[in-house]
C-alpha positions as CSV (number, residue, x, y, z in Angstrom):
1,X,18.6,-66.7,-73.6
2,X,19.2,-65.5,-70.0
3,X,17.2,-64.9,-67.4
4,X,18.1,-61.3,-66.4
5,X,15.2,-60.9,-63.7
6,X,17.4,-62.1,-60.8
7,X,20.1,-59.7,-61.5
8,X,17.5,-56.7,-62.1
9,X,16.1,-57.7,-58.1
10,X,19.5,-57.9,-56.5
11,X,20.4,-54.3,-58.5
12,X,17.3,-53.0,-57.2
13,X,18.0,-54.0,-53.5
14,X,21.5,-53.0,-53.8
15,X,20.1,-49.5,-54.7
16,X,17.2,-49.4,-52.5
17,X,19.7,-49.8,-49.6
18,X,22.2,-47.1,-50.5
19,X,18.8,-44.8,-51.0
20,X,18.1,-45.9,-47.1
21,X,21.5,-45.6,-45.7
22,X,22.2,-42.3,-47.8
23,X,18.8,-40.8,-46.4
24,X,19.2,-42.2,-42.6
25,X,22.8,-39.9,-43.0
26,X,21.3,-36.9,-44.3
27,X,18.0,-37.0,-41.9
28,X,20.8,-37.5,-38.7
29,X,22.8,-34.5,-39.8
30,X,20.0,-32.1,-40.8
31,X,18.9,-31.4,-36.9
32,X,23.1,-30.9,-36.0
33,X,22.8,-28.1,-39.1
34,X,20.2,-26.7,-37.4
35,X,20.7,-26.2,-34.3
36,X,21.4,-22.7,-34.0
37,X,18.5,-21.8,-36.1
38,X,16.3,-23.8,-32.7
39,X,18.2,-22.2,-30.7
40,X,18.2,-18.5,-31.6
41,X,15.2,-18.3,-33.5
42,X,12.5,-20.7,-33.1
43,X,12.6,-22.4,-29.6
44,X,12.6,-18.6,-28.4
45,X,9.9,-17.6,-30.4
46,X,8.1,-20.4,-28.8
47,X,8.6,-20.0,-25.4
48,X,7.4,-15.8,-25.9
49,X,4.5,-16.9,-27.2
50,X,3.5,-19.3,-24.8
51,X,4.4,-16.9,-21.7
52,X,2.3,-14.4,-23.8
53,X,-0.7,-16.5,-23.9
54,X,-0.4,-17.5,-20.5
55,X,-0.3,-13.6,-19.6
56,X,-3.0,-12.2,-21.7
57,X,-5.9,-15.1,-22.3
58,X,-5.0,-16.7,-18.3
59,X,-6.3,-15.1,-15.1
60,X,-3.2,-16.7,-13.5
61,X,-3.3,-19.1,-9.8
62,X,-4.8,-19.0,-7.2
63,X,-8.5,-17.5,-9.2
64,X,-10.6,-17.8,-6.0
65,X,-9.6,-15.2,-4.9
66,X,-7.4,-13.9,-7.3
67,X,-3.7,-14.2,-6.9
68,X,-3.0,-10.1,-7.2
69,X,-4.9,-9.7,-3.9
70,X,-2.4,-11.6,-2.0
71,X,0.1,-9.5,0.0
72,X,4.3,-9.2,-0.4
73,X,4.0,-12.3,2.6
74,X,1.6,-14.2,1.2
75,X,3.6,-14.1,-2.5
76,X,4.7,-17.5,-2.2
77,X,1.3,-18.9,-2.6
78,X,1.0,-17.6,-5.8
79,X,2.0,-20.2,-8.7
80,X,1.1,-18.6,-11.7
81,X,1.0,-15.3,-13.3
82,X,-2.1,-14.3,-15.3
83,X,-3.3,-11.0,-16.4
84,X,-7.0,-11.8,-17.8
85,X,-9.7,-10.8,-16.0
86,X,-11.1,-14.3,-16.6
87,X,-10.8,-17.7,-18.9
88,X,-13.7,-16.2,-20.5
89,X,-12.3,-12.5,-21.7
90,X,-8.7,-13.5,-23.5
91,X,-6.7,-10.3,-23.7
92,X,-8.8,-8.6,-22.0
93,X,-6.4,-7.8,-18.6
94,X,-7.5,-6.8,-15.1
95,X,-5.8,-3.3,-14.0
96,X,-5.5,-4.5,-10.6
97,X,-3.4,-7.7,-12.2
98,X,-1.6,-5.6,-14.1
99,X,-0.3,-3.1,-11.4
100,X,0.6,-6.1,-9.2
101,X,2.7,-8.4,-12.3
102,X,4.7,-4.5,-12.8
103,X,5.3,-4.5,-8.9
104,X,9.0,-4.8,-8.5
105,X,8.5,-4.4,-4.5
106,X,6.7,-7.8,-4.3
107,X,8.1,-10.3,-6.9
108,X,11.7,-9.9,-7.9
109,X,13.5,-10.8,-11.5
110,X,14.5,-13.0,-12.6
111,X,13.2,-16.0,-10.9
112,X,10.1,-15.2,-9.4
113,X,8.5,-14.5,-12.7
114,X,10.9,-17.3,-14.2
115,X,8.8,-19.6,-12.5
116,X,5.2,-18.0,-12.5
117,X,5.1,-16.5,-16.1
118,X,8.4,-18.2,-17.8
119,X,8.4,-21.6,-16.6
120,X,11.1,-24.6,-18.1
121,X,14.7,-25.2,-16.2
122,X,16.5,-23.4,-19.1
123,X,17.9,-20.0,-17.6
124,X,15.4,-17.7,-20.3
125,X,16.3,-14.0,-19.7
126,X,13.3,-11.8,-21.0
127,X,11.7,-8.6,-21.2
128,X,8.0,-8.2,-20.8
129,X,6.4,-4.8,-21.6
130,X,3.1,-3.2,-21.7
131,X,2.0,0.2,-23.0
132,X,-1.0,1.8,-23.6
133,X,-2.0,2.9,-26.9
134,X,-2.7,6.3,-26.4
135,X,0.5,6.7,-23.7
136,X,3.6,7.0,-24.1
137,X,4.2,5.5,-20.5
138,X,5.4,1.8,-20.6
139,X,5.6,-0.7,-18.0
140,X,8.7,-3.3,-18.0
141,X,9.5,-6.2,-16.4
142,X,13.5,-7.6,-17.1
143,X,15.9,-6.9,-19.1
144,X,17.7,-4.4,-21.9
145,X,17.1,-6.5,-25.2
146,X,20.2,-8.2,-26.3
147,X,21.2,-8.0,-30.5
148,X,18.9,-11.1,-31.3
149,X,15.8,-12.5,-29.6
150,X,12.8,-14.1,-29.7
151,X,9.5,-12.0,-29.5
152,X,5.4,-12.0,-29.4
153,X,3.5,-8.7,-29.9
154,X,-0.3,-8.8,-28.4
155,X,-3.1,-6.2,-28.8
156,X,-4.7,-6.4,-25.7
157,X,-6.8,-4.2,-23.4
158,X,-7.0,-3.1,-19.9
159,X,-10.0,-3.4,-18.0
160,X,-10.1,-0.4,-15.2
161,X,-11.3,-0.3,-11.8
162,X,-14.7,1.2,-10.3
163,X,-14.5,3.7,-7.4
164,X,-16.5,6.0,-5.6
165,X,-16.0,9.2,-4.1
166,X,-18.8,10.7,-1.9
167,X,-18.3,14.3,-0.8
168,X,-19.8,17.5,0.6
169,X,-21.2,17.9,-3.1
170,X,-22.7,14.4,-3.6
171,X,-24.3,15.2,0.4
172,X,-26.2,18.1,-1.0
173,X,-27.1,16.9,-4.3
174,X,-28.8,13.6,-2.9
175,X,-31.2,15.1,0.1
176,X,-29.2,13.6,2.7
177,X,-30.1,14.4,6.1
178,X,-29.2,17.0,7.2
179,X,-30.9,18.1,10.2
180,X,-29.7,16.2,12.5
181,X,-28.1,18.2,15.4
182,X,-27.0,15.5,17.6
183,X,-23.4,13.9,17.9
184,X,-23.9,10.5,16.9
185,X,-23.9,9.5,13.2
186,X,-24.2,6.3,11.2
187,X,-23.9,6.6,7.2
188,X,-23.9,3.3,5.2
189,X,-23.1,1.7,1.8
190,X,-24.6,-1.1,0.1
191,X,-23.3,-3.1,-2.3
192,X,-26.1,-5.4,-3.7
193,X,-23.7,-8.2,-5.0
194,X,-27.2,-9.9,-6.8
195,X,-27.4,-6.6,-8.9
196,X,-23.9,-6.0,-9.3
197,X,-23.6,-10.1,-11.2
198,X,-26.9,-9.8,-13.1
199,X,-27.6,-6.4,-14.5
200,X,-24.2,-6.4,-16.7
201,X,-23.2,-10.0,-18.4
202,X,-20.0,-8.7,-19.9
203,X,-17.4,-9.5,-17.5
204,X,-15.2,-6.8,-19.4
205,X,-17.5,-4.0,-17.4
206,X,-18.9,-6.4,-14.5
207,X,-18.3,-4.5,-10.8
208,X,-17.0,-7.8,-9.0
209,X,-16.1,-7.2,-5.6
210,X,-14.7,-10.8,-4.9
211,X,-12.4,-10.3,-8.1
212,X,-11.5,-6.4,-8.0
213,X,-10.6,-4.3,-5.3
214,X,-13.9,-2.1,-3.9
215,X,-12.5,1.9,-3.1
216,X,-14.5,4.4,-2.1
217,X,-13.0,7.9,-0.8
218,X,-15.1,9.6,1.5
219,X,-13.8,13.4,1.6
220,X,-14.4,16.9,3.2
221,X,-16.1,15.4,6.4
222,X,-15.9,18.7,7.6
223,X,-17.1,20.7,5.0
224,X,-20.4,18.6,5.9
225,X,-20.6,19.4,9.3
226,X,-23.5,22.6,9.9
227,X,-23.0,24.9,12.7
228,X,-24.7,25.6,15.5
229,X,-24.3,28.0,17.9
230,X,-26.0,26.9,20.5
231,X,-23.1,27.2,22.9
232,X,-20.4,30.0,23.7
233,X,-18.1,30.3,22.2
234,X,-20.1,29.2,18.8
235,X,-19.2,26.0,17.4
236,X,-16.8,26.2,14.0
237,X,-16.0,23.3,12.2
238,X,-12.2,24.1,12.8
239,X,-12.7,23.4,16.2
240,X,-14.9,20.5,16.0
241,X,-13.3,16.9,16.7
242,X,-14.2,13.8,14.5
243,X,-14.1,10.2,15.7
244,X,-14.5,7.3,14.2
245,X,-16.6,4.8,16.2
246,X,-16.7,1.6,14.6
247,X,-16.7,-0.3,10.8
248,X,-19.3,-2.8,10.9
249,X,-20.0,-4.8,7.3
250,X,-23.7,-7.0,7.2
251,X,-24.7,-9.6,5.0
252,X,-28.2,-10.3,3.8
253,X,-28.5,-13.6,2.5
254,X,-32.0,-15.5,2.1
255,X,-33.7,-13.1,4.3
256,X,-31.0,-13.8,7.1
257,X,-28.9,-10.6,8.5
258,X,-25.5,-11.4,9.6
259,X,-22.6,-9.8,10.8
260,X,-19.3,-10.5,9.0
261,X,-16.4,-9.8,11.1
262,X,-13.8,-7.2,9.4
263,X,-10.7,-8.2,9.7
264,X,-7.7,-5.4,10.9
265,X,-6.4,-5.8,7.3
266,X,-9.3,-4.3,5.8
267,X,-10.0,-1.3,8.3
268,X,-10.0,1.9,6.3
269,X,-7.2,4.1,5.9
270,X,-7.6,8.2,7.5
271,X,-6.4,11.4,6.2
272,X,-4.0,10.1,3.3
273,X,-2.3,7.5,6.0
274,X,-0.4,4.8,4.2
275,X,-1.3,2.6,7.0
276,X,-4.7,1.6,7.8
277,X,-6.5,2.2,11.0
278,X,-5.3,-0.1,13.6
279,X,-8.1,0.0,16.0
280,X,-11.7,1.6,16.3
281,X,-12.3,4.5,17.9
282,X,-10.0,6.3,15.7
283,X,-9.7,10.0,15.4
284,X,-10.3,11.6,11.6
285,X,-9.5,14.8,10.5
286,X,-11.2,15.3,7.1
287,X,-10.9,11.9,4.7
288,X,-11.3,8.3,5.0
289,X,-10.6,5.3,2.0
290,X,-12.2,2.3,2.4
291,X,-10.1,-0.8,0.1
292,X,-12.2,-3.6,0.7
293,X,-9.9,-6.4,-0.7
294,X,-11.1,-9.9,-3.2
295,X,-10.2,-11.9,-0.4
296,X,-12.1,-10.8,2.0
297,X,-15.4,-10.4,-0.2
298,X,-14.6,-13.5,-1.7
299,X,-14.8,-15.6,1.8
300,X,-18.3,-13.9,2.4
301,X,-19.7,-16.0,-0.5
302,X,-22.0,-13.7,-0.7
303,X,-22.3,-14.0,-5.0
304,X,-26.2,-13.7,-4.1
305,X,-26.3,-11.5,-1.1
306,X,-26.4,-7.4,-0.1
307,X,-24.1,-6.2,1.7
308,X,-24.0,-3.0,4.0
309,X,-20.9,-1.0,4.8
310,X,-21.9,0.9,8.5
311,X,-19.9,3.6,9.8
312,X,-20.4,5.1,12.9
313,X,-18.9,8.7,13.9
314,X,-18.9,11.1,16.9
315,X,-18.7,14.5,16.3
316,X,-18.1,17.2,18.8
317,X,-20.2,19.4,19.2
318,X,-23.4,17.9,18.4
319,X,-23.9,18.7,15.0
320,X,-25.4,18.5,11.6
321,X,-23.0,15.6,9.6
322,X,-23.0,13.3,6.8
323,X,-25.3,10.9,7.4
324,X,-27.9,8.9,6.0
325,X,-29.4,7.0,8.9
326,X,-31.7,8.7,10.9
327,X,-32.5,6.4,13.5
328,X,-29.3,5.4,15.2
329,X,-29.0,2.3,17.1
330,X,-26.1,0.9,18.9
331,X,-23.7,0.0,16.4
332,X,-22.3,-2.6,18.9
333,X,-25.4,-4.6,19.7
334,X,-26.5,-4.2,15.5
335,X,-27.6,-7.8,14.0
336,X,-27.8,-5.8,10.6
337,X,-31.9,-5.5,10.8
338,X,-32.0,-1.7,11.8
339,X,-30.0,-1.1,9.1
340,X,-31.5,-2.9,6.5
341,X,-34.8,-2.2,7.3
342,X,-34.9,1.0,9.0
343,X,-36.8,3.1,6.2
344,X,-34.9,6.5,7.7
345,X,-32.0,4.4,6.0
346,X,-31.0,6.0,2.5
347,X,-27.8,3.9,1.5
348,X,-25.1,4.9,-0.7
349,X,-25.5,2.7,-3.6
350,X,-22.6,1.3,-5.0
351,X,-23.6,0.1,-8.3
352,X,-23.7,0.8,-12.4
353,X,-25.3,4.4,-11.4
354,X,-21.9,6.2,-13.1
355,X,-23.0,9.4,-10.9
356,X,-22.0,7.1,-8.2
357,X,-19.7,5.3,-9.3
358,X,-16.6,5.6,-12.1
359,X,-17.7,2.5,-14.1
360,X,-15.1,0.2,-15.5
361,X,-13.6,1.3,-19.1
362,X,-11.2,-0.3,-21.9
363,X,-8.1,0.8,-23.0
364,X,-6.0,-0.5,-25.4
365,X,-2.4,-1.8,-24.6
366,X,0.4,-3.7,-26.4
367,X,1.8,-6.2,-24.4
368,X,5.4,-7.4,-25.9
369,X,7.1,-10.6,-24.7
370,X,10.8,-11.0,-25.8
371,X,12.8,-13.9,-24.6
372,X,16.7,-15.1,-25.2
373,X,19.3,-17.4,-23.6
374,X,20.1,-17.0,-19.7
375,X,24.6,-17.6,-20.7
376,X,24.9,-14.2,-23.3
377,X,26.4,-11.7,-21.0
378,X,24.9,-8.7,-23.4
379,X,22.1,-7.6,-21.1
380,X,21.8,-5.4,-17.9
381,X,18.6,-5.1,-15.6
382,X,16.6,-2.3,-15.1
383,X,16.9,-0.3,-12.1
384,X,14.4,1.9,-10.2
385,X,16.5,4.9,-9.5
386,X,13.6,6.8,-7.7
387,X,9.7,6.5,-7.0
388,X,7.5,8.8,-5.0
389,X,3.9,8.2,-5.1
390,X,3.4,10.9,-2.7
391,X,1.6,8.4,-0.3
392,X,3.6,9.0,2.4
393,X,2.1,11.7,5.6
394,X,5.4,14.3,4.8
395,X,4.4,16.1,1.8
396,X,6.4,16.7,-0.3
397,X,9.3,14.8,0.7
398,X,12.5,15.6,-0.4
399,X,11.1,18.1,-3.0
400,X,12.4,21.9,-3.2
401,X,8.9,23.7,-3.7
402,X,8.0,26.9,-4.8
403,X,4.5,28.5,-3.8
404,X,1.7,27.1,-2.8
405,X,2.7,22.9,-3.2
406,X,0.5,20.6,-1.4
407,X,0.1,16.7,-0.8
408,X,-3.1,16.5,-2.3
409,X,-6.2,13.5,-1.7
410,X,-8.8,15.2,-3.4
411,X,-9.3,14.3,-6.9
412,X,-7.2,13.5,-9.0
413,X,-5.1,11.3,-7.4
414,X,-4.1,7.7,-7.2
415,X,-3.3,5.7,-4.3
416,X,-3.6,7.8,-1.1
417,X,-2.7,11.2,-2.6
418,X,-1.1,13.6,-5.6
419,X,0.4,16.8,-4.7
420,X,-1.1,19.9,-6.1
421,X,0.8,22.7,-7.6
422,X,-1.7,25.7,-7.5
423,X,-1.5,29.2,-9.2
424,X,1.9,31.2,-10.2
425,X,5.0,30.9,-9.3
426,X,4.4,27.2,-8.2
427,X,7.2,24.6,-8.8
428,X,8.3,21.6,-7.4
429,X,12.1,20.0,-8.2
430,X,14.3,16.9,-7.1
431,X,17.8,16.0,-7.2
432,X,18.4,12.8,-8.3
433,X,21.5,11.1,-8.9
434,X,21.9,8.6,-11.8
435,X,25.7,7.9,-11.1
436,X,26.1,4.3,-12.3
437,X,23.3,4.5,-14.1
438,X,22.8,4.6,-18.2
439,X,20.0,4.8,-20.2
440,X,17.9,6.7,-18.2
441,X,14.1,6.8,-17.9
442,X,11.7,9.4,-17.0
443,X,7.9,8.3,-15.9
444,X,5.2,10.4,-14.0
445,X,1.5,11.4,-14.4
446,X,0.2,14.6,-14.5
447,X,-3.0,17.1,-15.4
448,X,-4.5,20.0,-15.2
449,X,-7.4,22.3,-14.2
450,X,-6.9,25.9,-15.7
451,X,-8.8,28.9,-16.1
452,X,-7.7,29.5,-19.3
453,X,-5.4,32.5,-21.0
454,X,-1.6,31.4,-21.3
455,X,-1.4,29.5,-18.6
456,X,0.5,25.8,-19.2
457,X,2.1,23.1,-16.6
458,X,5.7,21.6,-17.3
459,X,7.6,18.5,-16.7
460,X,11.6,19.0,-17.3
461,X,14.8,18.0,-16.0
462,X,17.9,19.5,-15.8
463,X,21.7,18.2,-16.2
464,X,22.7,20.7,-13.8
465,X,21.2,20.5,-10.3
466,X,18.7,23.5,-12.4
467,X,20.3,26.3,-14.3
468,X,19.2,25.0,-17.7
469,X,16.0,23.0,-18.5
470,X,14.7,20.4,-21.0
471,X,11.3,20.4,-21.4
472,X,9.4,16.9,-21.2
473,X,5.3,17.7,-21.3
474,X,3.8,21.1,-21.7
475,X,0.1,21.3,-21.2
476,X,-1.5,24.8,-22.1
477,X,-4.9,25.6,-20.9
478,X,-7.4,24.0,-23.4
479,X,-5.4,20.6,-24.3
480,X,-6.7,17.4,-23.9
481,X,-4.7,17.2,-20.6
482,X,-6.6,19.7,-19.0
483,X,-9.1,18.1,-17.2
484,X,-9.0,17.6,-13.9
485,X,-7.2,14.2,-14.4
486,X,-3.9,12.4,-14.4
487,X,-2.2,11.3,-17.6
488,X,1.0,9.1,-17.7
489,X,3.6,10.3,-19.7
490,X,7.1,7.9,-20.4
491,X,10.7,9.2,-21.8
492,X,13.9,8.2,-22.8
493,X,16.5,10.3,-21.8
494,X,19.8,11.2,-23.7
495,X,22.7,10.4,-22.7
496,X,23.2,13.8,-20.9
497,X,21.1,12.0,-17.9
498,X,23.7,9.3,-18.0
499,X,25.7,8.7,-14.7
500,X,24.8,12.2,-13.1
501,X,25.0,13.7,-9.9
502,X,23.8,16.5,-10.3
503,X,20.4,15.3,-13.1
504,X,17.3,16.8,-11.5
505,X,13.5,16.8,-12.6
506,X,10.9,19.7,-12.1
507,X,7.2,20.5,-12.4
508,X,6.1,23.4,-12.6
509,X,2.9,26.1,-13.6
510,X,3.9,28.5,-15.6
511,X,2.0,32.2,-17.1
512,X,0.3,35.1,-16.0
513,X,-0.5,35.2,-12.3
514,X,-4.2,33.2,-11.4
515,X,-6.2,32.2,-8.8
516,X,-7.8,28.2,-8.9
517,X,-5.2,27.1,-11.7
518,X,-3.6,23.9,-11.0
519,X,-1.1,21.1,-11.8
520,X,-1.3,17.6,-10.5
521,X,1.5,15.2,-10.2
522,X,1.3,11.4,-9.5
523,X,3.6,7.7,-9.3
524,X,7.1,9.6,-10.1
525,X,9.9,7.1,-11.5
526,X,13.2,7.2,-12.3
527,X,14.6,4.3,-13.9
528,X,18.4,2.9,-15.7
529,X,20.2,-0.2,-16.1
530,X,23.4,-0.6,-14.1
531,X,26.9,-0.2,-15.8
C-alpha cells in the first residue's frame, strides 16, 4: 500500500494558500468598492456628529472667561466654539453663547467656524441650525443643503439670561427714600457672588456673573424725581437736568473693602445709546443700562466676595430722586466702608428674588448639524439682506410710519430698544430689495399689550412697494402673544419675494380706534442666498 499522507499535506497547503491569496485580493478591493459609501455617507456622518458634540456637551476655549465675552478684536483668541453652559450641563447651551456662535458680524463662514467648530484640513461645507421648539424662528450658520449630506439632530435646551429692571414702580413699592430734597444722590447694587454660587447648585439656573453677562435697566429717572417748589418759577421735572457723577464697583472680600477699577469698556450705556459712556460726569436724560461683562467679573475673582455697584447723580434742582443711600459721602475719596456699612444703605439686591430679578429659564431647541464635501458646486451661502435692531439713536430709521411709532427702551425690548407701535392707525413699512437674491427669508419678534375688543397686530409684506399684502403673524387681543413680550417668528417666503425691487415688509395695529393698545417689534432680518 501507499502512503497517501504526504500528498493529503501538500494538497492541503496548496489550498490553504490559494484561500490566503484569494482573501488578501478580496480584503484589498473591498475598501476601493467602498469608497464612495465613506465618502458620501459615513465619514460625513461622522464629522456632524463630532462638531455636534463639540457644540452642545462643550463650553468651547477660552472657559475662564468664557470665549463669547470676547469682542469682534479680540476674536482671534478664541480657539474653539462651544455652546454648553459648562462640561457639567451637556446640551444644555448658554443664550449668551448662542447669540455670539449666530453672530455673522464677528466670525465669518466658512473658515472661521471651519476651524473653531469644524476642524480637519478637508474643505467640509456645512450648515448648522438651531430652533426653538415652540418658534418658528431658526438660527443658521452656512450653507443651502446640497442633494446628499451628512447630518446629526440634537435635542438640546437654551439656558436664558437674568436681568433686572428697576423703575419708578419698583422705587415706590420698596420704601425707598424718598425725602431727600437735596441734589446729590447715590443709589447702589449688590451682587453677593457667595449667595449667588451657593443658594442654587444647578448650574442650568445658577446667576454667574463671571460666566454670563450682568444687565440691569434703570428707567424713568425722571418719573422719580418729586417736586418742589421752593423756587420761582417752580421746579418741573421737564426742566430738571440729570448728571451722572461717577460708577464706582467695591469688593468685599474677607472683611477687606476694595475698590476695583471699572474699566471704559464697561461704563454703562444712557438713553438707548449704542455706545457706552465715554467719560464720567455724563449727562442722562431718563435711562441708563449697565452690561457688566464675564471678563471683567471674572478678573475680580471675587467667587466668594460682595460686590457693590455705586452710582452717584446730580440733579438740578435739589430734589427728591431715586436713591437708596441716605448718607452721601464723597464718592471720590469712597474705600467701599460707607457703603457697605452705612445702615441708611438699602441695596438693590441682585439675586434669586424673581421680583428683582427675571431668573434664568429653559427652552427647548433642536440643534442640526449637516456637513458635505467643500469641491460640489451645488450650494450657495446665506446672505443677510437687512437687520435693524432698532439700537441705533434715529428711530425709526429708514421706516415709513404711520401714527404714533416710537423707538422704544421700556419693556419689552432687547438690546438697547424696540419701537412701539401704539393705538390706531399705527403702521410701520420698509422697502427692501431682494434683487439677486432667492429664497428669501423673513425673521422678526413681536408682541402685544391690548385692551381687548377686535384689536390685533400684523406682520406682512408686500411684492409691490405696498398695494397688496401677505399676511405673516396676526395677534388678536387675548392670544398667547399678547403679553407684554416679544416672540420670534421665522418664514420662508415664496418665490414672489425672489429678486425684487420693489418686496417690502410692514407691521402694523389694526381695529377699532383705542387708547394704551400696542405692538412691539424687535431684531428685524431679511435673509437669501445669492444667485
Amino acid at each position: 500500500m501507499t502512503d497517501d499522507s504526504g500528498n493529503l499535506s501538500i494538497d492541503f497547503l496548496v489550498g490553504f494558500t490559494f484561500f490566503i491569496l484569494a482573501f488578501i485580493w478580496v480584503v484589498s478591493m473591498v475598501p476601493g468598492l467602498l469608497i464612495g459609501l465613506q465618502s458620501y455617507s459615513i465619514d460625513y456622518d461622522a464629522v456632524a456628529y463630532r462638531t455636534g458634540v463639540i457644540l452642545a456637551e462643550d463650553p468651547g476655549w477660552p472657559a475662564s472667561p468664557p470665549w463669547e465675552s470676547y469682542n469682534d478684536l479680540q476674536k482671534f483668541n478664541v480657539t474653539r466654539f462651544g455652546m454648553a453652559i459648562s462640561r457639567d450641563t451637556p446640551n444644555i447651551l448658554s443664550e449668551d453663547k448662542v447669540n455670539r456662535f449666530f453672530c455673522t458680524t464677528a466670525f465669518i463662514y466658512p473658515d472661521d467656524y471651519h476651524k473653531r467648530a469644524i476642524f480637519g484640513d478637508f474643505p467640509y461645507r456645512f450648515q448648522i441650525s438651531l430652533r426653538e421648539t415652540n418658534e418658528s424662528r431658526k438660527r443658521v450658520i452656512g450653507e443651502r443643503l446640497p442633494p446628499w449630506y451628512g447630518s446629526i439632530r440634537r435635542v438640546v435646551m437654551i439656558k436664558g439670561s437674568s436681568n433686572a429692571t428697576i423703575n419708578q414702580s419698583y422705587i415706590q413699592n420698596h420704601s425707598f427714600i424718598k425725602t431727600d430734597n437735596v441734589s446729590t444722590h447715590v443709589f447702589s447694587i449688590l451682587i453677593n457672588n457667595t449667595r449667588l454660587l451657593s443658594d442654587v447648585r444647578n448650574p442650568a439656573y445658577q446667576i454667574d456673573p463671571a460666566r454670563e453677562q450682568t444687565t440691569i435697566n434703570i428707567t424713568d429717572l425722571k418719573s422719580t424725581i418729586t417736586e418742589y417748589p421752593t423756587a420761582a418759577p417752580p421746579i418741573t421735572r421737564a426742566t430738571s437736568t440729570i448728571v451722572l457723577d461717577n460708577m464706582k464697583i467695591y469688593k468685599l472680600d474677607a472683611g477687606t473693602y476694595s475698590n476695583v477699577p471699572l474699566p471704559v469698556s464697561n461704563y454703562p450705556f444712557a438713553d438707548g445709546n449704542t455706545t457706552r459712556i465715554s467719560a464720567f460726569p455724563a449727562d442722562v436724560n431718563d435711562n441708563i443700562t449697565i452690561r457688566l461683562n464675564p471678563q471683567y467679573i471674572d478678573s475680580m475673582k471675587a467667587e466668594n466676595s460682595q460686590i457693590f455697584i455705586t452710582l452717584q447723580f446730580s440733579v438740578t434742582p435739589a430734589s427728591t430722586f431715586l436713591n437708596n443711600t441716605q448718607v452721601v459721602p464723597d464718592i471720590a475719596s469712597m474705600d467701599g466702608k460707607m457703603t457697605f456699612e452705612n445702615p441708611n444703605t438699602t441695596p438693590f439686591l441682585y439675586d434669586y428674588n424673581p421680583a428683582n430679578v427675571t431668573q434664568p429659564k429653559l427652552r427647548d431647541a433642536i440643534l442640526e448639524v449637516a456637513v458635505w464635501s467643500g469641491e460640489t458646486g451645488l450650494a450657495s451661502a446665506i446672505s443677510s439682506i437687512f437687520s435693524d435692531d432698532f439700537d441705533a439713536v434715529t428711530a425709526p430709521a429708514g421706516w415709513t410710519v404711520v401714527g404714533p411709532v416710537v423707538r422704544f427702551t421700556g419693556t419689552p425690548h432687547e438690546g438697547l430698544a424696540s419701537i412701539r407701535i401704539r393705538d390706531n392707525p399705527g403702521s410701520a413699512t420698509q422697502t427692501i430689495s431682494t434683487a439677486g437674491y432667492s429664497g428669501i427669508t423673513v425673521s422678526f419678534e413681536m408682541g402685544t399689550q391690548m385692551s381687548g375688543g377686535a384689536m390685533n397686530a400684523s406682520a406682512e409684506w408686500s411684492p409691490d412697494g405696498g398695494t397688496t399684502w401677505n399676511l405673516l403673524k396676526t395677534i388678536h387681543a387675548g392670544d398667547t402673544e399678547d403679553d407684554n413680550n416679544l416672540h420670534p417668528f421665522t418664514y420662508t417666503l415664496p418665490a414672489g419675494a425672489d429678486n425684487n425691487p420693489a418686496f417690502t415688509l410692514g407691521f402694523s395695529l389694526n381695529g377699532p380706534a383705542t387708547s394704551g393698545d400696542k405692538v412691539f417689534v424687535d431684531n428685524v432680518e431679511v435673509g437669501g442666498i445669492g444667485d
